[in-house]
N, C-alpha and C positions, 0 to 999 in steps of 0.2 A: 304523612311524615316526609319531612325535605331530607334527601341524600349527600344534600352538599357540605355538610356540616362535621364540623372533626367529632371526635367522640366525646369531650368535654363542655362541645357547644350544645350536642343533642341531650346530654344530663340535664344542664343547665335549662333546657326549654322544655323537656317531658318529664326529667326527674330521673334518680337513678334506676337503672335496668334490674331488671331479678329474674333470674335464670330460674329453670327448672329441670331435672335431674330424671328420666323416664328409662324406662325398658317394654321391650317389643317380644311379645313371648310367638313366638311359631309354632302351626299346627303340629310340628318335629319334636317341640319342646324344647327348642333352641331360643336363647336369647341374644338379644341387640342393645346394650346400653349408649346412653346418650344423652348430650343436656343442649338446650336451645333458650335463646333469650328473647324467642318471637312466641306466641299464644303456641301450647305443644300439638293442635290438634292444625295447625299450620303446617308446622315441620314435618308432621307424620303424611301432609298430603302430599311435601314435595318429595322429589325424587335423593336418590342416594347413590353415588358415587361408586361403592369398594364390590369388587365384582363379587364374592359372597355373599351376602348382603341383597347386589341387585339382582342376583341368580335368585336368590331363596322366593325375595318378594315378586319376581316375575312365577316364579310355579308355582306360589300357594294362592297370589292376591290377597292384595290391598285389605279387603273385604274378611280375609281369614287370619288375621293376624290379632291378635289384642294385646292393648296397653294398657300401660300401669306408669301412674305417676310416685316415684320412689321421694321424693322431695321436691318442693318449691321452694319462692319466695327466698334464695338465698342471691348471694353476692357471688360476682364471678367466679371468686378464687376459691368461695366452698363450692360451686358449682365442680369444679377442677378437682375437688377434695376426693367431695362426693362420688362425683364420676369412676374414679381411679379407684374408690371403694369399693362400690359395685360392680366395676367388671373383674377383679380379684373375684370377690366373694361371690358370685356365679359363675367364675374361672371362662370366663367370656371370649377369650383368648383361645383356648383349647378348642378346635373345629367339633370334638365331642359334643361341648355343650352352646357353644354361640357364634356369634359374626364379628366381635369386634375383633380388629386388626392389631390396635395399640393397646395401650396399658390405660388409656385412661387422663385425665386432667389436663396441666399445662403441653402437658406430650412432649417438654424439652429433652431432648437426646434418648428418647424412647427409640425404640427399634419396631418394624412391625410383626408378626408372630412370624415363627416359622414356613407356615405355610405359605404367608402370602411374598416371603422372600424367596420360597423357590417356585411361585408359581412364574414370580416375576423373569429366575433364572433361566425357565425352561420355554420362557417365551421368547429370550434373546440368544437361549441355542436353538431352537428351531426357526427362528428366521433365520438365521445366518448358516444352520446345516443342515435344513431340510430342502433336497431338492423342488421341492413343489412350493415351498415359499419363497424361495431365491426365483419361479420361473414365474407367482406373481409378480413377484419385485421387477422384473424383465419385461411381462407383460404391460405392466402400469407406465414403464420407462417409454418402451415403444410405444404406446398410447400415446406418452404425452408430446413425443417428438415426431412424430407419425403424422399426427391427425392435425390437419390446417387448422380447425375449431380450439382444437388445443393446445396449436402453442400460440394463436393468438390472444387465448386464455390468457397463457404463463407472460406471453410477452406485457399485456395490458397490467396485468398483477404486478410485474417488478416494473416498469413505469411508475403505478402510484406508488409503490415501495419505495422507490428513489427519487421521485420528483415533488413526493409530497410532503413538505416539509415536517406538517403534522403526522403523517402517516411514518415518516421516518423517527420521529422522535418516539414514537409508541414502540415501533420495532427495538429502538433502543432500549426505553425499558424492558421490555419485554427479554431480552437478552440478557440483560444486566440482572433478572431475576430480585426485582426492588421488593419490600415488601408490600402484603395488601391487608388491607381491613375489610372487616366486613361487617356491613353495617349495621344490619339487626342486631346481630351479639356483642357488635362492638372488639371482637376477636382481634388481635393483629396475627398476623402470618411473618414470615422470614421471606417467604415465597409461595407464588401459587402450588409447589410439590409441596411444599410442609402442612399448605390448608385443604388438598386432596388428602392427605395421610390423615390430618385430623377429622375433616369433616364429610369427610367418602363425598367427595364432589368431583367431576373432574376437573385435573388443571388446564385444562384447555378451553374448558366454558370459563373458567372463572378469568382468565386471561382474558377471553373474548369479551366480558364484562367489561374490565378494566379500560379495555382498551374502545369501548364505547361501540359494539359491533352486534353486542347481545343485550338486554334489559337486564335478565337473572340468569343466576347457575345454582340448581339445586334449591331454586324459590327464595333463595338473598340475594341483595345487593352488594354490588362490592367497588374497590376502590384502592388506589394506589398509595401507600401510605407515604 
């Protein structure tokens, strides 16, 4: 399948897409709902993003997990539907019973649960008040000004940052937070943080995609819309 093609050009050459709608049951008895527009037993090899999620499948494995296809064969926006149905109706939200973070479907102006907003809080109070993260943050500093290897590093790094025409225009999107697509789903994003919140990937591979640095993040491709 060619990646260069907008989302209307690839209908038009393979036909329209039909999502599928799945859930991941845990030896805990926890579930993961989720819909992907690529063959589901694709999805479920790549990896996942939302640190719940990639915590649980790192201590049970891959291999201990089973799925359940809840629907197919639909169009994106029952995909959306769908989705947003079943993680209500398994309360998938609640750390009690599952892993999803969001509410489900288009995800526009969803919030992420509770938990995963104060985990996020208590990750930006302890860098910033816990002496022993502030004496990494000092270590890493010294390291990189310190060490000749290193900041010939940093110096060679902001060179092509600023001399490379194309490498500066990437910076700029990247700053500018444009949005991105992605291409097996056909998904668009606002940004790489909105398509980590939906699709547990991180926004930093998917940037690094974007920006032509990595092949995949999370086993799609992706692209600057």
């Amino acid at each position: 399948m060619r990646h260069d093609l907008t989302i209307a050009e690839m209908e038009a050459l393979y036909g329209p897409r039909h999502y599928t709608v799945y859930m991941m049951m845990f030896p805990n008895s926890k579930v993961y709902i989720g819909y992907t527009g690529t063959e589901p037993q694709r999805r479920w090899r790549s990896g996942y993003g939302g640190t719940d999620i990639h915590n649980a499948i790192k201590e049970f494995g891959k291999e201990n997990i089973s799925h359940f296809i809840l629907a197919d064969n639909l169009t994106r926006e029952e995909a959306h539907a769908q989705e947003a149905y079943w993680v209500e109706f398994y309360d998938a939200r609640n750390f009690e019973n599952g892993y999803n973070c969001l509410t489900g479907g288009a995800h526009k102006g969803c919030r992420s649960n509770e938990r995963a907003i104060q985990r996020n809080r208590e990750a930006k109070i302890r860098q910033y008040s816990d002496p022993a993260e502030r004496e990494k943050a000092r270590q890493r500093a010294i390291k990189q000004f310190s060490d000749p290897a290193q900041r010939e590093k940093a110096r060679q790094s902001a060179i092509k940052r600023y001399s490379d025409p194309a490498q500066r225009e990437k910076n700029r999107m990247a700053q500018v937070h444009y949005p991105v697509i992605c291409i097996e789903t056909g998904e668009r994003f606002e940004s790489c943080h909105v398509a980590e919140n939906v699709m547990n990937i991180n926004h930093g591979n998917i940037t690094h995609v974007c920006r032509g640095n990595r092949h995949t993040a999370g086993g799609y491709h992706w692209k600057y819309a």
